[in-house]
Backbone as CSV, one residue per row, in Angstrom:
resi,resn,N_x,N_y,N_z,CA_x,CA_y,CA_z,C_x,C_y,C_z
1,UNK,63.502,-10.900,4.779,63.232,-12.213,4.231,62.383,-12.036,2.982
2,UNK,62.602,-12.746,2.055,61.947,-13.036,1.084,60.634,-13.767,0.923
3,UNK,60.015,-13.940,-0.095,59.551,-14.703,-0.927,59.785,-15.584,-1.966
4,UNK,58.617,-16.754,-1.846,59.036,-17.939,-3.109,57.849,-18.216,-3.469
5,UNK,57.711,-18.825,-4.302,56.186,-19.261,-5.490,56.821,-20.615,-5.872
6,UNK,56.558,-21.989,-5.514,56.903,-22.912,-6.370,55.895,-23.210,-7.500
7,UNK,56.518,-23.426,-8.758,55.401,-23.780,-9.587,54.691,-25.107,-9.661
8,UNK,55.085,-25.683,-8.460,54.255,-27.282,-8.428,53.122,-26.829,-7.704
9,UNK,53.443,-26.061,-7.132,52.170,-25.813,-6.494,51.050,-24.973,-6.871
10,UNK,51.229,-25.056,-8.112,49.985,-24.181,-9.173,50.054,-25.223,-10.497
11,UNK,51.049,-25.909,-10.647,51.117,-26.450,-11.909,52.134,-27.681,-11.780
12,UNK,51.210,-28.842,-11.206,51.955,-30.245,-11.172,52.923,-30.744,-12.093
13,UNK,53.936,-30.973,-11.607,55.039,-31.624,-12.356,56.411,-31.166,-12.593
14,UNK,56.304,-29.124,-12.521,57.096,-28.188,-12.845,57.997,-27.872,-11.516
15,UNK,59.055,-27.627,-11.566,60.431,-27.917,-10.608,60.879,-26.514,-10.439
16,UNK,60.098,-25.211,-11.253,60.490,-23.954,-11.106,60.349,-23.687,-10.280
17,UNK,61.026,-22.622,-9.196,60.847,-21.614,-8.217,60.878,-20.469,-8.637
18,UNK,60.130,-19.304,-7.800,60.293,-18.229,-8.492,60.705,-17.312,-6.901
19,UNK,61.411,-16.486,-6.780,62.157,-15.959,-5.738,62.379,-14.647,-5.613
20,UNK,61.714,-14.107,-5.075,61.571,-11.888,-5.089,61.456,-11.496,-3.310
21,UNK,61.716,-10.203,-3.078,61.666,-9.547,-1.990,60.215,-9.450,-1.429
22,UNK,59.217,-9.327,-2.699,57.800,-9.333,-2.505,57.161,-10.108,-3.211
23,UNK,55.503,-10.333,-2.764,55.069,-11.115,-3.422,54.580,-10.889,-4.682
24,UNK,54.774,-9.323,-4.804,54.602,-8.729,-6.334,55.635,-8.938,-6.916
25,UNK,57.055,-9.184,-6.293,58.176,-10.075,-7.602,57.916,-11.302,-8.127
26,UNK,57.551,-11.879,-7.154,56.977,-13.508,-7.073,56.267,-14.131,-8.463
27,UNK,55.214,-13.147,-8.296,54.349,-13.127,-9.121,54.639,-12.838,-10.306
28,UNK,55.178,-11.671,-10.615,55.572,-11.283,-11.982,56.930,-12.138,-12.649
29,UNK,57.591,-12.781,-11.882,58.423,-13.827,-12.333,57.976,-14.857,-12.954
30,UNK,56.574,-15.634,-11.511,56.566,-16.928,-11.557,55.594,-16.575,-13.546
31,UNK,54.773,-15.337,-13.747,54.118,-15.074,-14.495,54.789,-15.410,-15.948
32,UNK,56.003,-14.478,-16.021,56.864,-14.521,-17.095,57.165,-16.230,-17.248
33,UNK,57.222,-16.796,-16.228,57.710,-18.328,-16.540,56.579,-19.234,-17.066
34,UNK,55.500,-18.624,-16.474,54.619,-19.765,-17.111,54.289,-19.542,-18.688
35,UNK,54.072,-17.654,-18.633,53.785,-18.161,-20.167,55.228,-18.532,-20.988
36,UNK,56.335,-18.254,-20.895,57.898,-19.129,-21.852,57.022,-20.668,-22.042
37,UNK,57.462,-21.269,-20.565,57.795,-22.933,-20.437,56.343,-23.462,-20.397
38,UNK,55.226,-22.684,-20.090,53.940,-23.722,-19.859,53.198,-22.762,-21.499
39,UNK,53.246,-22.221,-22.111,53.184,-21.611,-23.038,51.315,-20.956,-22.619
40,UNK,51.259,-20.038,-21.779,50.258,-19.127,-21.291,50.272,-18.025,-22.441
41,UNK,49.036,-18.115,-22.647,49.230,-16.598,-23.106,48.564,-15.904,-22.441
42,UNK,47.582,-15.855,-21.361,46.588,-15.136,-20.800,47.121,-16.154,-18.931
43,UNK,46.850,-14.761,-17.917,46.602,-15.599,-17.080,45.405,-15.239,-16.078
44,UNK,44.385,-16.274,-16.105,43.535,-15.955,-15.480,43.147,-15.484,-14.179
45,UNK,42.372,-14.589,-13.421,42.091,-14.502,-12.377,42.438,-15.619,-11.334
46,UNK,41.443,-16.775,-11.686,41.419,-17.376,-10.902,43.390,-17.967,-10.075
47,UNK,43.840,-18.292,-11.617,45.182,-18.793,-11.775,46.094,-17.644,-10.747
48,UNK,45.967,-16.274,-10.976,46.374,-15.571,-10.005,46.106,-15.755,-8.509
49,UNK,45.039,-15.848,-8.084,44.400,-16.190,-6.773,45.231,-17.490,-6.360
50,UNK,45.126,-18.694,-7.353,45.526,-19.752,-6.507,47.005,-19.473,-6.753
51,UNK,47.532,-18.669,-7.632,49.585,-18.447,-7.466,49.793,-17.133,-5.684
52,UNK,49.006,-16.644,-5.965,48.922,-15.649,-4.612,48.717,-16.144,-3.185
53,UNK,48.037,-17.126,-3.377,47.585,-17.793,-2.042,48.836,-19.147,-1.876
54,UNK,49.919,-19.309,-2.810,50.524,-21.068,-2.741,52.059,-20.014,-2.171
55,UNK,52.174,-18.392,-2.421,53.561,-17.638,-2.431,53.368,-17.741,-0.658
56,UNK,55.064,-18.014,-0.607,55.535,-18.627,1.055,56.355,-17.744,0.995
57,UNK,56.775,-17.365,2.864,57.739,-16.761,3.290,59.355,-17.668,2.414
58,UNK,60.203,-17.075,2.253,61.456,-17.971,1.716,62.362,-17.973,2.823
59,UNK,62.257,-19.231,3.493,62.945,-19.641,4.697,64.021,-19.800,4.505
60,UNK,64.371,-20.339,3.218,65.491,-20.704,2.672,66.527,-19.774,2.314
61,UNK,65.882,-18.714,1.594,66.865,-17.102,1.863,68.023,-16.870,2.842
62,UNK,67.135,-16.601,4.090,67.141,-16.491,5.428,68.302,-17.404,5.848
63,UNK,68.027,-18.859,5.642,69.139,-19.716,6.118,70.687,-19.750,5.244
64,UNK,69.952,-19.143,4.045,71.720,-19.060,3.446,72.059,-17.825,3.535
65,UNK,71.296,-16.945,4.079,71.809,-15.841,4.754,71.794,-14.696,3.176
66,UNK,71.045,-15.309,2.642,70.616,-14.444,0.915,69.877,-12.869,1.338
């Protein structure tokens, strides 16, 4: 089973998911996306902590059999 990172749940309003085997894909995805579309250039500690702590098992994987 996977992992997922939604980006609403670090950054209200945004409809991205980000979707890896680990939560070190997760991360380095959801990362690359914020700085494109939320235009990051730096991401802070803290911002890591609360993207690390919001990354969920991907149940959804699992049920489509991904």
């Amino acid at each position: 089973m996977g992992k997922v990172l939604k980006c609403s749940d670090v950054h209200l309003g945004c409809k991205f998911e980000a979707h890896g085997e680990s939560e070190e894909d997760v991360l380095r995805v959801h990362s690359e996306h914020a700085k494109k579309e939320h235009k990051l250039t730096e991401i802070r500690p803290e911002d890591w902590e609360k993207a690390r702590k919001a990354t969920r098992e991907d149940d959804g994987r699992k049920a489509a059999g991904r």
